[in-house]
N, C-alpha and C positions, 0 to 999 in steps of 0.2 A: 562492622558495617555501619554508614550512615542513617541514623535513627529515622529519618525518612524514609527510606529504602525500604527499610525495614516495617514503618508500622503499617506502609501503604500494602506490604505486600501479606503482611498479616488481614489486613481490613478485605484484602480479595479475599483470601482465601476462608475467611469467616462467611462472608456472604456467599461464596461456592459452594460451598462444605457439601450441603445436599445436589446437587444440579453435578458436582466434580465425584462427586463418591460415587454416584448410576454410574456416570461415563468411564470410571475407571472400573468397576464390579463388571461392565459389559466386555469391556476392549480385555481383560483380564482369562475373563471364560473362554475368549475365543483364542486367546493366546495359549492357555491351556490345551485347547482343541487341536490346534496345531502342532503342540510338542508331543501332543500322544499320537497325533495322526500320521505323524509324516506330513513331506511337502502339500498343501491343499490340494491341488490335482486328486490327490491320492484317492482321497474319495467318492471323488466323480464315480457315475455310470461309463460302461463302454463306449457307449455312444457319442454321451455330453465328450469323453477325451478324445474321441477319436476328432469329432468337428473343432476341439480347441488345437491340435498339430497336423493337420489336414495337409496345410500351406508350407509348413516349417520347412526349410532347409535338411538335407539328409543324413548333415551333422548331429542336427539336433534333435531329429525324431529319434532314436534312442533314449535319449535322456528325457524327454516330453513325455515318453510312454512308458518309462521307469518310473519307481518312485523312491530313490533315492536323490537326488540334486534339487534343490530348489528352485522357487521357478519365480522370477525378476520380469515384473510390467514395466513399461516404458510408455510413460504418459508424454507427450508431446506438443507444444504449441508450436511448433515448426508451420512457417510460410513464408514465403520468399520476395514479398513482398517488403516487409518490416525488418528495420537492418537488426535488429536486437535477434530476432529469432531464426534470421537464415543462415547462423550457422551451425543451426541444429539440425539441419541436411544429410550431413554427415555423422551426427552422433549415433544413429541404431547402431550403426555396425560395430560403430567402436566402442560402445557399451556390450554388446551383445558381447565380440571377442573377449573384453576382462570378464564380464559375470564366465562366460564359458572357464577363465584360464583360473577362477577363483572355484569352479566344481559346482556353479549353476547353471541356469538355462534362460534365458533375458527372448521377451516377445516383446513389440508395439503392440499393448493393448488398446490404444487409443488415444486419437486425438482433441482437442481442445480449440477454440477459437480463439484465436491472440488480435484485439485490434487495436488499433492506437489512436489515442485519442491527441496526438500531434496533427495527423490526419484530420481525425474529426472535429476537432475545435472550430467552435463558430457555425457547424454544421447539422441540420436534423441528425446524421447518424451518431452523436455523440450522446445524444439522451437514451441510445442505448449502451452508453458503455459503465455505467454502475451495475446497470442491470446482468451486464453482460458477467460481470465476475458471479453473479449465481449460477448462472449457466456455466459456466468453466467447471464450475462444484459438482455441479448435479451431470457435468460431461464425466469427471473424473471417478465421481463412483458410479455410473454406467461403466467404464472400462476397468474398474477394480472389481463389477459383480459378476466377473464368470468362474470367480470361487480356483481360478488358475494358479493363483500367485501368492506367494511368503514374503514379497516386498515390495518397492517400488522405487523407483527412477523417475524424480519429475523435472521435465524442462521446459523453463519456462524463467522470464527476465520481468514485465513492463505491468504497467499501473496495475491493471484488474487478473492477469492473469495465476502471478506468485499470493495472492490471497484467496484467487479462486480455487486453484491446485491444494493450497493448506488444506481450505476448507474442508474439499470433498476427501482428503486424503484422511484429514481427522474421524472422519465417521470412519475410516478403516484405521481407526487407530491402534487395532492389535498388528499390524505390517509396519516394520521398518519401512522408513522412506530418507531418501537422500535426493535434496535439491541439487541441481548441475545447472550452475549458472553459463555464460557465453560471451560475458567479457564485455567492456565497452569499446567503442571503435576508437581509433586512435585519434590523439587532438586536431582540431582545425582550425578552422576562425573563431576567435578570442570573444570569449564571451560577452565582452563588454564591445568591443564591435559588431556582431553582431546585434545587438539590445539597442545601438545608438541606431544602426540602421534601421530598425522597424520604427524607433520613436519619429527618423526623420523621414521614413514612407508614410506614419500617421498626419504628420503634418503638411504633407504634398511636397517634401524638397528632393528627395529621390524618387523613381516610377517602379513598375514590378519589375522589370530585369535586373534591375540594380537589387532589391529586396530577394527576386528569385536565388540571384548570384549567390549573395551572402549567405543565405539558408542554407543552399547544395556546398557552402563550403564549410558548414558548420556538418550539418548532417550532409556525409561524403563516402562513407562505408561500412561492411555489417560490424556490427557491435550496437552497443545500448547507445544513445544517446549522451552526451559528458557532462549535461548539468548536472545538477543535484534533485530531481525530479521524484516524482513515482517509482521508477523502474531503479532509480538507484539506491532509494532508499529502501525497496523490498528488496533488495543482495545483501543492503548491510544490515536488515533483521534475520535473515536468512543464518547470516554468521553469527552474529552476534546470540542465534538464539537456538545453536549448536545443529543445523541444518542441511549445510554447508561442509567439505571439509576446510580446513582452516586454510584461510589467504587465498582461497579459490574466489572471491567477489570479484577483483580487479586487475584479472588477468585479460589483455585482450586475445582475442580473436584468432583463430590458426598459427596460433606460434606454437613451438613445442612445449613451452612448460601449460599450454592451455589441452594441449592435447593428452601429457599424462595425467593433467590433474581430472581429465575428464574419464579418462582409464581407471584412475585410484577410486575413482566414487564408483565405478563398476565393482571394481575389486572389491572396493569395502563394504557392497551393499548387504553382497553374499554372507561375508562371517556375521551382522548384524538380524539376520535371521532366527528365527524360533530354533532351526536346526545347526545356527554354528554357534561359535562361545561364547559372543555378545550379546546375545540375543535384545535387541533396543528398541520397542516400538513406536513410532511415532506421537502418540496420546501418554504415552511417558516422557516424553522429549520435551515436548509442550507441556508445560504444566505453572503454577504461580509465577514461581522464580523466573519464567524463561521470557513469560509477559512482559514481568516488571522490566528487564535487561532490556526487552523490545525497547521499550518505551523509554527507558533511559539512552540506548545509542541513538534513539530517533530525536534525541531532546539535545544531546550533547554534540549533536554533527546538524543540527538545524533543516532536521527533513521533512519530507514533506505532511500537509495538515490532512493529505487525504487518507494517510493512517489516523486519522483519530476517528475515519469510518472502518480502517478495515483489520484493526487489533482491536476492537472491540467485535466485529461480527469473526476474527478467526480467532480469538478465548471464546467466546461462546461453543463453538464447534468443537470446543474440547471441557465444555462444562464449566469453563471460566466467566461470570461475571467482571466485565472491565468498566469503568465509567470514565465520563471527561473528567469529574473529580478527581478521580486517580491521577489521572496525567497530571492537573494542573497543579496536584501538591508534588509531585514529580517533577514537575517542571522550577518549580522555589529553590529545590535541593542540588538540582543537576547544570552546571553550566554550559554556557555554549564553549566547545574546544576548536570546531572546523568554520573556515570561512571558504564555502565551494560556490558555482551562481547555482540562485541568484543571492546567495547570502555573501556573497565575495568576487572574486572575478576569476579564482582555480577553476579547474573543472578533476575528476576524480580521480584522471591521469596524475595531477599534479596530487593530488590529496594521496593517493598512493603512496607516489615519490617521494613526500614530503612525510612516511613513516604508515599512513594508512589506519586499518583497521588494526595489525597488530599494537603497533602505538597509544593508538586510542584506548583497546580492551586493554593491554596492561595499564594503562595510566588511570585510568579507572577502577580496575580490583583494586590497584593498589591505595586507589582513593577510599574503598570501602564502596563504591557506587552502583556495582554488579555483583550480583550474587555469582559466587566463584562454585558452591557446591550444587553444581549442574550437570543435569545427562546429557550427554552430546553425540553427535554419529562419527565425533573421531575421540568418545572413550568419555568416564567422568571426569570433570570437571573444565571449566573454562578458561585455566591456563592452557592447554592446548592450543587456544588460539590469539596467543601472544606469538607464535612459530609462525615463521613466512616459507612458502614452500620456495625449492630453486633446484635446479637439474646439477649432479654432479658427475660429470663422468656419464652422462646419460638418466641417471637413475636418478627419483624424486627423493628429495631428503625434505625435511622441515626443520627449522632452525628457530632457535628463540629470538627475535629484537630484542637487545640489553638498551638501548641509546634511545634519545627523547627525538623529537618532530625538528624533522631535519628544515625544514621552514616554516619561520614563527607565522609569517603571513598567511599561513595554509591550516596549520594545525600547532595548538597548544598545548600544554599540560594544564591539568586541575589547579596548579597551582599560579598560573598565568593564563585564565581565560578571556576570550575576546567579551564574553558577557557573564554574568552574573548568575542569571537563569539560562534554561533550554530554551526559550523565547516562542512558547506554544502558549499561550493564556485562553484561559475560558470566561466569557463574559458573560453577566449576569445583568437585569434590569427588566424594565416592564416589557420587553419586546421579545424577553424570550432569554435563552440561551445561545450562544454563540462562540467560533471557534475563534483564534484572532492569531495570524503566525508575523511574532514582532521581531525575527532576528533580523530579518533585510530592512526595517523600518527605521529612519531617522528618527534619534531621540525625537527631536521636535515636532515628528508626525503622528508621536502616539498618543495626543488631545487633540480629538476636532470637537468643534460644535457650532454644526452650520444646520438651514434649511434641508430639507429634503425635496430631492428629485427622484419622483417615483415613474418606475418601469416597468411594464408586467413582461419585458422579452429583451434580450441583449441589444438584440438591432436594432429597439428605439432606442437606445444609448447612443448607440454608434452613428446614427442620422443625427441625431442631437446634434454631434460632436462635428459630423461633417456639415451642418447648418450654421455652427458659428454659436450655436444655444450654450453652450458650458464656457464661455469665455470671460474671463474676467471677473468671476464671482464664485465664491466660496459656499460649495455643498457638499452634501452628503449622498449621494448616490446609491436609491434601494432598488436592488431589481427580486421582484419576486416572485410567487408562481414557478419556482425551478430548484425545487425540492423532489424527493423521492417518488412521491405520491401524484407530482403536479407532472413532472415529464421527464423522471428519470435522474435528474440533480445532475445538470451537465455541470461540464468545466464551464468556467464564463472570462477563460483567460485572454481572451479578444479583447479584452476591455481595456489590460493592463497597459497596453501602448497610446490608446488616446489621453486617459488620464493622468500617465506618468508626463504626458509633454503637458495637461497643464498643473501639475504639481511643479514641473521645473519654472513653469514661468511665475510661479510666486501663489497661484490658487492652494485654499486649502480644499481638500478633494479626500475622498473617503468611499468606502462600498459596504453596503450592510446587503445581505443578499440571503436564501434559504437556498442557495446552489453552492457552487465548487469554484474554488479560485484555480484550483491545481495544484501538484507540488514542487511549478516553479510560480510560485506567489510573488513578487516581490517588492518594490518598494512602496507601493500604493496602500494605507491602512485600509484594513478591511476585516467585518465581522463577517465571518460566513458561515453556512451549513447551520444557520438558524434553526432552531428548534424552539415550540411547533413551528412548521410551514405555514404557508398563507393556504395551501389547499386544507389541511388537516384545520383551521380557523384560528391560527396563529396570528397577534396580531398585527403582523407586517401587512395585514392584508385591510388595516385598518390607518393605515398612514396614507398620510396627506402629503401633495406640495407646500412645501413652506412648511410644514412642520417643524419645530427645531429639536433636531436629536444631536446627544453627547456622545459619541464614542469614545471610551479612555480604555485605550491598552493597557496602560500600565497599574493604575487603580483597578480592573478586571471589569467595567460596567459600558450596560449598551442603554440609555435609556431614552424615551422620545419623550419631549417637555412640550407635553399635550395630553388633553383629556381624552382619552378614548371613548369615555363612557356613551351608551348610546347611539354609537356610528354603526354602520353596518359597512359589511367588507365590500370593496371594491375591488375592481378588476375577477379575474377569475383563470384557472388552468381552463387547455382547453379542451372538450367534451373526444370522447374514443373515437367519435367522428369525423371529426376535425383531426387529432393527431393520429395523422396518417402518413403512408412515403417514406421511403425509407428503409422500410419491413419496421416501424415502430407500433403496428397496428397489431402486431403478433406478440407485442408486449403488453397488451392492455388489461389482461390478470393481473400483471407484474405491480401495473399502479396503485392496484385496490389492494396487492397483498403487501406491499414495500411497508415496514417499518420506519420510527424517523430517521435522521440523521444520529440520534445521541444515541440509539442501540445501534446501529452500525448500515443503514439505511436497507437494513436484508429483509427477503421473503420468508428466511424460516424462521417460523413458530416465534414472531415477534408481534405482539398486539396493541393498536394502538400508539402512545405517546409514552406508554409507561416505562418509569425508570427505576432501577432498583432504589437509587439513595433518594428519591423525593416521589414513594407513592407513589399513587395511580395514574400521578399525569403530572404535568407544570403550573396547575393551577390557570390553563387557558382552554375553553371549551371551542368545539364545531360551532356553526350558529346552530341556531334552534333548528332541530328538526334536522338533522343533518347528518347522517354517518359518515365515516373514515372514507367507504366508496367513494357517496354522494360528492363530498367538497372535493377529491381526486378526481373526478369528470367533470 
């Protein structure tokens, strides 16, 4: 193993030791409780069973009201709206039939809200979409608490959703659970035409039909999205981190090898139970090793920076302490192998074809760079998903990949990578801490050191840019107020097209921000997910116009070359009053309870600024007289 790999995952698990020993002494007992019990049902009152198979099908009430078969939930973010998740329409039935033909019993226990923030971007309803992935948690163990079920079936694809479902599924970490992903849609318009179109709608030389066009040819039907985003980068943690069965990420949409592999995770959920031979719970699944792996494929395929929110709030949920430290020594060790957009001009169709996740995970163990002795839900260890599944004769077999990345421009080996590092850096300096995702970034764009242009909202950005105000002169662009606390830490990827057209015209141009670039970030350098925020008295909240700040990617530092001392914060989030529309007014606990962005921007039982590796806090206070609430309203 590379000694990297290795001491980071020692240094978690040192500091977990107490926090991972509760959560496994608990998920333990109860996994106990279930192999002396029989299927959970079992114990129910007549009653509580009768209102749990009331509705069932007349197949299934026998087995519902036995208690021999196991009994398989099906968590759901199906809607028909979002190409990623409609074509989960059709998954009950077809999960229901395998768990049946496997000697279980499979119900929808419940649904979950799936929104996208492709949609939302630029829009009030996207400041609720960090928030929304707590809610997705706290949906899923509402539908795991009717004490029904021995395991679980979760489906679910895009940003907030696959961290939401982790999360809540980890509190039931004595239940197997097996993600069923749904594939991406098949390719359309080429990434890089698309990208040139929006930069030339930013600058008024195409109008919206033209922009509309291009979009509906890019996004054209159901499946994920084919950048390299959120939603692709939670399939390939998914695999990568034994969740999945293997080679199931990047299968599209209603074809037949999508439809048995969606049968095989019925099939296999059942033997993975307390009551059949594998018995594999999910909070065993997850555990150090499975972390570190996360964070290794998400360093080595260049995905996106909004995991560095949401693998640190899903190891918490299983007792894990994670930090940006971890990554960012992770990230020294790990090179970039994929070039997909916006880090290249593939998209995952091509990244597939071009050898995929099998590719990658073998070229990797064999690099030393993943931990190979792993529980997985297709068996110990993580050669298994080196095997690419494929229909022979009808019937699902899996096969080993022996051959290397069938296009160098797509995907490398360890031994020929496009970078050096994973190109995820964490910045350090008086303004705080910061994320910084340098793989889409021109060598020559990872030192700015211009003025600042301060903004407390995206849209005075964006008027800025349509007034003519950002032409011709070199700054650094802070927007902030759009932290977890301040209004949910939206995306602020609206921005990426005005300042890419003047990065191209020769400005140096940069973003320091306490919100969300997204995880298709792309060529515009940029500090985000700042920590403290400017509502919690971080002091982005104390910069000035014309102040001159350095940002260097590459040396890891964010610092503003100005006195702070003395200033009092300017601008402000705005009061529970004021953010309102939208239903964000139903979130207004959410502000005062959100933790920052470096624990993983969540509501649970995260207090304050504090961070495991530096104390109580960043060494940056509220103002005076000020609590966490207060600077949040």
């Amino acid at each position: 193993m590379n000694p990297t790999i290795l001491d980071v995952t020692e240094r978690i698990a040192a500091r977990s030791r107490a926090s991972r020993t509760a959560y496994l002494e608990r998920i333990r007992r109860e996994g106990e409780r279930l192999r002396e019990r029989g299927p959970a049902r079992s114990h129910l009152g007549c009653a509580n069973l009768a209102h749990g198979f009331a509705a069932a099908p007349a197949e299934d009430k026998p087995a519902l009201r036995g208690t021999a078969k196991p009994g398989v939930a099906i968590v759901t973010s199906y809607n028909d709206m979002l190409s990623a998740h409609q074509p989960y329409e059709t998954y009950p039935p077809e999960l229901k039939a395998a768990v049946r033909r496997a000697g279980g019993v499979a119900q929808v226990a419940g649904g979950v809200p799936a929104m996208c923030d492709g949609i939302t971007q630029g829009r009030p309803g996207m400041e609720l979409s960090l928030y929304s992935r707590d809610v997705i948690a706290m949906a899923t163990a509402i539908a795991l608490s009717h004490d029904m079920f021995d395991a679980a079936l979760l489906l679910g694809v895009c940003d907030k959703i696959v961290p939401g479902l982790l999360i809540g599924a980890l509190h039931f970490g004595h239940l197997p659970a097996v993600f069923v992903p749904a594939g991406p849609m098949t390719s359309g318009l080429p990434n890089k035409v698309k990208a040139r179109t929006r930069q030339k709608y930013a600058e008024g030389l195409v109008g919206r039909e033209e922009l509309l066009d291009a979009e509906a040819r890019s996004y054209h039907s159901p499946g994920t999205c084919t950048f390299y985003g959120t939603a692709n980068s939670n399939q390939v943690l998914m695999e990568v981190m034994g969740l999945h069965l293997p080679g199931a990420t990047f299968v599209n949409p209603h074809t037949e090898l999508r439809h048995a592999l969606t049968a095989a995770a019925g099939e296999r959920v059942v033997r993975l139970t307390a009551h059949g031979p594998e018995y594999t719970p999910i909070g065993e699944v997850v555990d150090e090793k499975a972390i570190v792996n996360a964070c290794v494929a998400l360093l080595a395929t260049g995905g996106s920076t909004n995991h560095t929110l949401h693998l640190v709030a899903m190891a918490a949920a299983a007792g894990i302490v994670l930090t940006w430290d971890d990554m960012a020594a992770l990230s020294k060790a790990v090179p970039l192998l994929a070039r997909v957009y916006p880090n290249g001009q593939a998209d995952v169709n091509q990244f597939r074809d071009a050898g995929g996740l099998q590719v990658l995970i073998g070229d990797l163990l064999d690099a030393g760079l993943l931990h190979r002795d792993v529980l997985t839900v297709a068996g110990r260890g993580l050669d298994h998903y080196r095997s690419a599944p494929s229909l022979k004769e009808g019937a699902l077999v899996w096969e080993e990949i022996t051959g290397g990345p069938a296009d160098p421009e797509v995907l490398r080996p360890v031994s020929d990578p496009f970078a050096a590092d994973g190109g995820i850096h964490i910045l350090h300096g008086n303004l705080g801490r910061a994320v910084s995702k340098v793989s889409a970034v021109k060598p020559e764009h990872l030192v700015i050191e211009a003025p600042a242009k301060v903004f407390d909202d995206q849209l005075e950005l964006l008027a800025a840019f349509e007034r003519g105000e950002l032409d011709g002169q070199d700054f650094v662009a802070v927007i902030r107020y759009q932290g977890p606390s301040a209004n949910g830490m939206p995306e602020l990827h609206k921005l990426t097209p005005p300042l890419a057209v003047l990065l191209d015209r020769g400005q140096r141009v940069a973003i320091v921000t306490d919100g969300r670039m997204s995880g298709a970030s792309g060529k515009v350098p940029a500090a985000i997910h700042l920590s403290p925020e400017a509502a919690d008295g971080g002091p982005i909240a104390l910069v000035r116009d014309g102040d001159v700040i350095r940002l260097d990617s590459a040396a890891g530092t964010l610092e503003v070359l100005a006195d702070l001392s003395g200033r009092a914060p300017e601008g402000r989030a705005l009061s529970d009053a004021e953010w309102i529309g939208t239903g964000r007014e139903l979130f207004a606990a959410f502000r005062r309870m959100a933790g920052p962005a470096e624990r993983g921007g969540s509501v649970f039982g995260v207090s304050g600024s504090e961070s495991p590796d530096h104390g109580p806090g960043l060494g940056f206070a509220a103002p005076a007289g000020a609590s966490h609430a207060e600077t949040a309203r």
